[in-house]
N, C-alpha and C positions, 0 to 999 in steps of 0.2 A: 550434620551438614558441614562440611570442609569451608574453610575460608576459600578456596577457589570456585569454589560452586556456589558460595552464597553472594561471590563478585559477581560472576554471571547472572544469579538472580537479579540483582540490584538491575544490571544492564537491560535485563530484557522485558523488565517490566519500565523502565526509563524508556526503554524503546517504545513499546507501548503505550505509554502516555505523549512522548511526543511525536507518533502516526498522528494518533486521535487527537490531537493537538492540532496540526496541521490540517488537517481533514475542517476540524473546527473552527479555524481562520478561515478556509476559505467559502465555509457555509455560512459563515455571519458577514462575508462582506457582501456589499449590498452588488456588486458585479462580479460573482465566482468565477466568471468566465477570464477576467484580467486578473485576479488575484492567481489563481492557477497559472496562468501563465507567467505573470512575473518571481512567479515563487519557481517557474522550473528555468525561469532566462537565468537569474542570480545564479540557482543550482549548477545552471551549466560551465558557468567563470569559474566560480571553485571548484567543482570536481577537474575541469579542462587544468585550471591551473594546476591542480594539484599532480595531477597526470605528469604536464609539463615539467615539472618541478623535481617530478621521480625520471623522468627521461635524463634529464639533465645532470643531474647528481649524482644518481644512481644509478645500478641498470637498467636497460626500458624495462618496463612491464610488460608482460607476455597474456594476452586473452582473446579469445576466440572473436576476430572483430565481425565477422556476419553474422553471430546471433547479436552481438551486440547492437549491429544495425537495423536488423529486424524486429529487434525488442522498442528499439527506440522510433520505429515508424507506427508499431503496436502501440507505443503509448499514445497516439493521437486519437485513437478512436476513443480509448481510456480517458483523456482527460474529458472528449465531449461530451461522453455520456454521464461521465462522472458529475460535470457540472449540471447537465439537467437534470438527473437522480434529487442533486440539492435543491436548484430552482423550483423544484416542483412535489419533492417528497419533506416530511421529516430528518433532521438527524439520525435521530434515533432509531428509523425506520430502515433509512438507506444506508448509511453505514455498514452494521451489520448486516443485511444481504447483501451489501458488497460485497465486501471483505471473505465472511465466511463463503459467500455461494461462491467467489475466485478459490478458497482452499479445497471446494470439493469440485467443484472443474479441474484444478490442477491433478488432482487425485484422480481423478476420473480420463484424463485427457493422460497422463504419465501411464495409462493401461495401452495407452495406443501409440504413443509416441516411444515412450521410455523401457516397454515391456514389462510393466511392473505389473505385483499381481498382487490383487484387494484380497486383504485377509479377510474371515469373519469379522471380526471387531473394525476393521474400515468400512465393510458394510454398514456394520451397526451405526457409526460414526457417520456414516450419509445420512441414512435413515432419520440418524437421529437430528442429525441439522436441519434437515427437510421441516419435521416436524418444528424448530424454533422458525424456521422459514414461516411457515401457517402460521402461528403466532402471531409474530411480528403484524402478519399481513393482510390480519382483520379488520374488515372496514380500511381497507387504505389499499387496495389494487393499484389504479392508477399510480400510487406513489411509487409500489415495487417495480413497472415495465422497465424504467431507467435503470434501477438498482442492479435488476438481473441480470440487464444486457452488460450495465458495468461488470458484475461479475463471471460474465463471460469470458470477457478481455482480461482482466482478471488472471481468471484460470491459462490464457492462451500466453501470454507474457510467462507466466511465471514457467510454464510448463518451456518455454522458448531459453530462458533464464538458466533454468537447474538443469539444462544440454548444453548450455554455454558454460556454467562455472566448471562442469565436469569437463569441459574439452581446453577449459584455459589453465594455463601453468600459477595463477596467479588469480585468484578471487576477488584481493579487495581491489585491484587495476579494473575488475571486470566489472564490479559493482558501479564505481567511479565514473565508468567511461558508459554505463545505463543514462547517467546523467546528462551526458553531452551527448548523446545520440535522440536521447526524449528532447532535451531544449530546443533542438534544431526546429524539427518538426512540427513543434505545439505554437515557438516564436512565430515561426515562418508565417502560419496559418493564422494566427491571430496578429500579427503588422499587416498582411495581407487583408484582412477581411477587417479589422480596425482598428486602424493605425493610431490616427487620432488619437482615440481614448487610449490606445496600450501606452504609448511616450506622454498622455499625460498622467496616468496611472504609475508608471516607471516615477517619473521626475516626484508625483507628491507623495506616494506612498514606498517607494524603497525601503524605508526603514521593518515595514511591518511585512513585504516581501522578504525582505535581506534574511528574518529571523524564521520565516517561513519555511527561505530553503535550506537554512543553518538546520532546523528542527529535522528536515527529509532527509538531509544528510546524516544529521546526528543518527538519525534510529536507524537507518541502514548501516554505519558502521558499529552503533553500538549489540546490533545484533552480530553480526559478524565475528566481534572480540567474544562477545556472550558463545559461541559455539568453539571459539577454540578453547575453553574452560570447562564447557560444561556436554553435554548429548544435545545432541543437534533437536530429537522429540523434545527434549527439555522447554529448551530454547524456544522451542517454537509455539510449544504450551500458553507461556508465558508472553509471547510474542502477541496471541493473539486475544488474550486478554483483552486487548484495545476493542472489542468489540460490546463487553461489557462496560465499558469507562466510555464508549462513544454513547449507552442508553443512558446513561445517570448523566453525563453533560446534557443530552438533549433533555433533559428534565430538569436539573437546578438550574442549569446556563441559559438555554431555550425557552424555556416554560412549555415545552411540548408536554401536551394529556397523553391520559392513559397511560402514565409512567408504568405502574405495577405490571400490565402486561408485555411490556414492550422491554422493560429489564428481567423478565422471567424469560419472557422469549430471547431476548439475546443468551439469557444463561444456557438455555436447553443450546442453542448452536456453539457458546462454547463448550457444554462437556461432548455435543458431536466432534468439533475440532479437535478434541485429547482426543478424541479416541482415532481420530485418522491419522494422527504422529506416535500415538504411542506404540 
C-alpha cells in the first residue's frame, strides 16, 4: 500500500468515525430535535463563511446551485425523521438502516435517475444488505419505520447530490454550499415551531453544537480529500464503515442489548455496501 493510499485510508475511516460520531451526539442528547438543529445552524456560518471567503479571495466557485437547493430543502424531511428514528429506535438499530438502506436507495434510485446499471455483484450487495436489514430488525419493528423512511431521504439526497457534483465545475464549493442550503431550512422550521427552547439551546450548549458541526464538516471534507488519493469504491468502503462503529457504540456507550446480533447484522449490511461500490 502506497503512502498516498494509506493517507486516504487514515481519512476515510476518520470520516467514519466522526459521521458516527455526530449521529451519536445527537442521539444522547436528551432533545435530538435542537441538537440537530443547532449542529446544522453553526454548520451553516462555516461552510457560508467559507464560501464567502473563497468568493472574495479567490475565484468564486462554480456549482450547480438548484440541485444544491433541492438537496438542501431534502434535508428537512431528513432531519425529522432522523430525529424520531432516535427518539424512538436504538442506535444501533437505526443508524445502520439508515445509513446503509440511503446507500441502496441511491443505488437503486441512480437506475432511474442517473441510467446506471446494477451489475450482478450490486444485486448481490442489495440482497445482501436486505438480509443485515432482517437482522438488525428482530424484535424491533416499530424502531425500523423511522429508520427506513430516514433512509429513504437518504437515498433521494444523495441521488440529487452525485447530479449536482457531476454538473458543478467544483465539488468541494458544492459540498459547502449543501451546508447552507440544509441550515436554512431545518433553522427555519425549528425557530418557527420552537423558538424558545432553540435560542435557549443556541446560548447554553454552543460549545457541544460548535464541535457537532465542526465533526459534519470534518467527514464530508475529509472524504472528499480521501478520493482524490485514493478510488472513489475505496473511499467509500471505508466510508461506510461507520455503520459498524455506530453498532459497537450503541453497545459500550448505550448499553443497548442484544449487541451480538445487531453488530453481526450491521456487519452483513456492510459487506452488502462493498459490494454496491466495488
Amino acid at each position: 500500500m502506497t503512502r498516498t493510499v494509506l493517507t486516504a485510508t487514515f481519512m476515510a475511516l476518520a470520516a467514519a468515525c466522526l459521521h458516527a460520531g455526530w449521529n451519536l451526539a445527537v442521539k444522547r442528547n436528551t432533545d435530538s430535535g435542537l441538537a440537530l438543529c443547532g449542529q446544522f445552524f453553526i454548520a451553516m456560518f462555516i461552510a457560508g463563511g467559507a464560501l464567502i471567503g473563497w468568493w472574495l479571495f479567490f475565484d468564486g466557485p462554480s456549482f450547480a446551485w438548484q440541485y444544491t437547493l433541492l438537496s438542501g430543502v431534502t434535508h428537512l424531511p431528513y432531519s425529522m425523521l432522523l430525529v424520531r428514528a432516535y427518539n424512538t429506535g436504538d442506535f444501533s438499530v437505526s443508524y445502520p438502516i439508515a445509513r446503509g438502506g440511503g446507500a441502496v436507495g441511491a443505488a437503486l434510485l441512480g437506475v432511474v435517475l442517473l441510467d446506471a446499471v446494477l451489475s450482478p455483484l450490486t444485486v448481490a450487495g442489495i440482497v445482501t444488505a436486505a438480509v443485515g436489514f432482517f437482522l438488525l430488525s428482530r424484535g424491533s419493528l416499530r424502531q425500523m419505520r423511522f429508520a427506513l423512511a430516514t433512509a429513504v431521504i437518504i437515498g433521494i439526497y444523495t441521488a440529487i447530490d452525485a447530479t449536482g457534483v457531476r454538473e458543478s465545475a467544483d465539488p468541494t464549493a458544492y459540498a459547502l454550499s449543501i451546508f447552507v442550503t440544509t441550515g436554512i431550512p431545518v433553522s427555519a422550521w425549528t425557530f418557527t415551531t420552537r423558538r424558545k427552547e432553540a435560542l435557549v439551546a443556541l446560548r447554553t450548549q454552543w460549545k457541544q453544537f460548535g464541535f457537532a458541526a465542526i465533526g459534519t464538516l470534518g467527514s464530508y471534507c475529509l472524504v472528499l480529500l480521501a478520493m482524490r488519493r485514493a478510488p472513489v469504491g475505496y473511499v467509500a468502503v471505508l466510508r461506510e464503515s461507520s455503520v459498524l462503529i455506530a453498532a459497537f457504540a450503541g453497545w459500550k456507550l448505550l448499553g443497548e442489548v442484544d449487541h451480538r446480533r445487531r453488530i453481526g447484522g450491521a456487519a452483513v449490511v456492510l459487506v452488502g455496501l462493498v459490494a454496491l461500490v466495488a
